[in-house]
N, C-alpha and C positions, 0 to 999 in steps of 0.2 A: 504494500500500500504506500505509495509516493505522491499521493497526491487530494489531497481533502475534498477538490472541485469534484474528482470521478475524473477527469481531464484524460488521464492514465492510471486505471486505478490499480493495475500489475504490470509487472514484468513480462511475465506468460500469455500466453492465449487462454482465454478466460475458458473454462470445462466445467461440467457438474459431475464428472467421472469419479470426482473422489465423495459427490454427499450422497450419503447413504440413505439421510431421514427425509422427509419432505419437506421440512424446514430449510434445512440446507438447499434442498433444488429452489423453492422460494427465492432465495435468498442468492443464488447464482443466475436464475433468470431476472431476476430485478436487477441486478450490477449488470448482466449482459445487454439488456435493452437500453442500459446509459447513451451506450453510443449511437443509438439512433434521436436524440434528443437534442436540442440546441446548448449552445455552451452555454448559457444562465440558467435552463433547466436543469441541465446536467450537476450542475455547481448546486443547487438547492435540492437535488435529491438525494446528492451524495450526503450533503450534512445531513438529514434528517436522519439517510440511515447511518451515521456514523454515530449520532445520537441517540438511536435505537440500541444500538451493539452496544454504547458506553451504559446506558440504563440496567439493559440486560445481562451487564458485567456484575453491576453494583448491588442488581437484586440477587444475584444468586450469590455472590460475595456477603452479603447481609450484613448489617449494622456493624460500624465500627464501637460505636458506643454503648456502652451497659450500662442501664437502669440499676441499680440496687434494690434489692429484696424488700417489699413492701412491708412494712408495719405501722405502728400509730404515726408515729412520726412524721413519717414520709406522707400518710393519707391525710393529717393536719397540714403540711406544708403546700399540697396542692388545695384542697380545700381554701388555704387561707390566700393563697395566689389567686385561684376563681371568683373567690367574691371582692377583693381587693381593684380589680378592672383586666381588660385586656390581660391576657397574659402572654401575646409575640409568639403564639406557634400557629397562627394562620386559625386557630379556631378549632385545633384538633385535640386541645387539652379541655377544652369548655365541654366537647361532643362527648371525648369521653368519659370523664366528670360526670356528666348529665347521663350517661349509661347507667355506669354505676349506680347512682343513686336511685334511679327512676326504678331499676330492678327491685332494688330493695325494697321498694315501698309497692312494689306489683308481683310480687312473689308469683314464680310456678306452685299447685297448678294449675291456680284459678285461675291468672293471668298467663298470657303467651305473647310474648315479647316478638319482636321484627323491627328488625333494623340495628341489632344490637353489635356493637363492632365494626359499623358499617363505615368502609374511607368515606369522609368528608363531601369528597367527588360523585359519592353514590347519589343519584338522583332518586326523590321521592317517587317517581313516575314510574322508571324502570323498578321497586322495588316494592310498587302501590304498597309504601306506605305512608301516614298522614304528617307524618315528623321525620326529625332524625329518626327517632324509635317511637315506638307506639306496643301497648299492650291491649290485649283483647280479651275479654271477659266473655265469651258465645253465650254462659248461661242466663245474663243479664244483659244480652244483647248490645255491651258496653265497649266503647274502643277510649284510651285515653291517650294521647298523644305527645311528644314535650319535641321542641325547634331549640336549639342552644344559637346565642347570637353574641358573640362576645363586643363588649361597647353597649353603645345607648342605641335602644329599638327605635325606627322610625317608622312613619304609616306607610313609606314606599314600601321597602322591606315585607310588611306584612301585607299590603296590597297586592307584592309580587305572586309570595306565596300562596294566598288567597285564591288566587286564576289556577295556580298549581296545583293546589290541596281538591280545585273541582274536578280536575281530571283523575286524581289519583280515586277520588271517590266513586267516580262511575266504575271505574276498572276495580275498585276494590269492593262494592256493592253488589255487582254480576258473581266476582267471587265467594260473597257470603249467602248471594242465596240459591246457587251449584252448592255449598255445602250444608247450607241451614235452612233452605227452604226459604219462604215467605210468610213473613208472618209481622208480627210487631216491628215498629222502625229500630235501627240502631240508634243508639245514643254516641255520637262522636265528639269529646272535646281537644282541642288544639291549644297546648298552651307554650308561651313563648317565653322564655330564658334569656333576659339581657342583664348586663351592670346597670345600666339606667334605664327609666321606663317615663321621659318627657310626655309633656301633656301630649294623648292622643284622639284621635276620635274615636266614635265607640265603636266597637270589633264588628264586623259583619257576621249575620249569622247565615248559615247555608246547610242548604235540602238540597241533597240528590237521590234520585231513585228511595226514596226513602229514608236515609241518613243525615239524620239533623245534628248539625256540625255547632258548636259555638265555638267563639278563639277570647283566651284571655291573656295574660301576660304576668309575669312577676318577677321578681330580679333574684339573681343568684344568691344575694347574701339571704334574702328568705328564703328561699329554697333547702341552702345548706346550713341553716342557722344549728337546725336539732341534729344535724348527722353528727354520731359517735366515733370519732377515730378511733376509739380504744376498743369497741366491740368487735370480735371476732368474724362477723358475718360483712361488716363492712370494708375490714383489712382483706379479706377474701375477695370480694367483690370486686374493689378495688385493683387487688390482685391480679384480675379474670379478666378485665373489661376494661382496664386505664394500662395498669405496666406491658399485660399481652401483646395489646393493639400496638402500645408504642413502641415496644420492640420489637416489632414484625418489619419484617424489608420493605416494606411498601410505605412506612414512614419517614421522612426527608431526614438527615444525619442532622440539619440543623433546628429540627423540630426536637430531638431527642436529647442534644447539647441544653437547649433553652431548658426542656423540663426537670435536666440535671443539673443544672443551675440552682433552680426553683428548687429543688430538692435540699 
């Protein structure tokens, strides 16, 4: 490889004789069709894929950085960073905080959690559900919801969502009544997790296919005011659903720096 553009991306005569997997042939008919492509195409496909290869180096190489072994300590020091404001990991310590805790307070196996562990990137849409995470209750026909939003909420924000959470509900409505049948409405609430909650208008409330949705809002330091660092089931928690997710390779090395900081 001599050459970043693609311009001349070998020495050799380019072959797939040596890939074995169908990735590799992928990955040789794409570098082979370079050169039927203009030289500024050329030049921007070659980064992309050299940025692909460097991604997929770094994933299977997996984190440089180690978390430390969860205990009270450690579950208070993030705790008191979340409700403190912003905490600089792009939103993925807020999300998973807000795991955590939503669990504990929605226990299996009355509740059935989704969305739990979910990248940041995961869209509500693709994964119809009404939050980051949401728990479902079928016997009370109950869905509860929670959006982590690090900073102060605004009505855009929730307006976005708003349009979003109508589609997830068709999609997620069809699905509840393929499995439950028709019968009484759902009860769905949506609630929203910011450091600040400025004056807003009042929440919209929304009906789909029978799914009567309300959205409210409260701030993190409510939220996490009563959780117990010292209790066993939320060191565990914690444990499962904050240190797991953030030491999984699909977490940025500089997200994992920040929350060992915080630590």
């Amino acid at each position: 490889d001599r050459d970043v553009t693609g311009v001349q991306t070998c020495a050799l005569p380019i072959s797939n004789a040596w890939a074995w997997v169908d990735s590799a042939h992928a990955l040789v008919t794409v570098v082979t069709e370079l050169t039927s492509l203009s030289f500024a195409a050329r030049r921007e496909v070659a980064a992309w894929i050299r940025r692909l290869l460097v991604r997929r180096i770094r994933l299977e190489k997996g984190g440089g950085v180690r978390l430390p072994r969860f205990g009270a300590a450690q579950v208070e020091a993030l705790l008191s960073a979340v409700r403190a404001g912003p905490t600089g990991t792009l939103g993925v310590l807020e999300q998973r905080v807000l795991d955590a805790v939503a669990l504990l307070r929605h226990p299996a196996p009355v509740w059935v959690g989704r969305g739990l562990s979910d990248s940041v990137n995961t869209t509500n849409i693709s994964r119809r559900k009404c939050g980051d995470c949401d728990f479902q209750d079928s016997g009370k026909r109950v869905i509860k919801a929670f959006e982590a939003h690090a900073g102060a909420l605004s009505a855009i924000y929730v307006e976005d969502h708003s349009l979003t959470l109508e589609r997830v509900l068709e999609a997620r409505t069809r699905e509840l009544q393929e499995n439950f049948g028709i019968g009484d409405n759902w009860k769905v609430s949506v609630t929203f997790i910011a450091n600040e909650i400025p004056g807003l208008p009042s929440f919209p409330s929304i009906t789909v296919d029978g799914a009567e949705t309300t959205i409210e809002a409260t701030t993190f330091d409510d939220l996490l005011e009563a959780v117990d660092p010292t209790d066993p089931s939320t060191i565990k928690a914690f444990a499962e659903h904050v240190r797991e997710p953030l030491q999984a390779a699909r977490t940025p090395e500089s997200v994992r720096n920040t929350v060992k900081a915080l630590l």
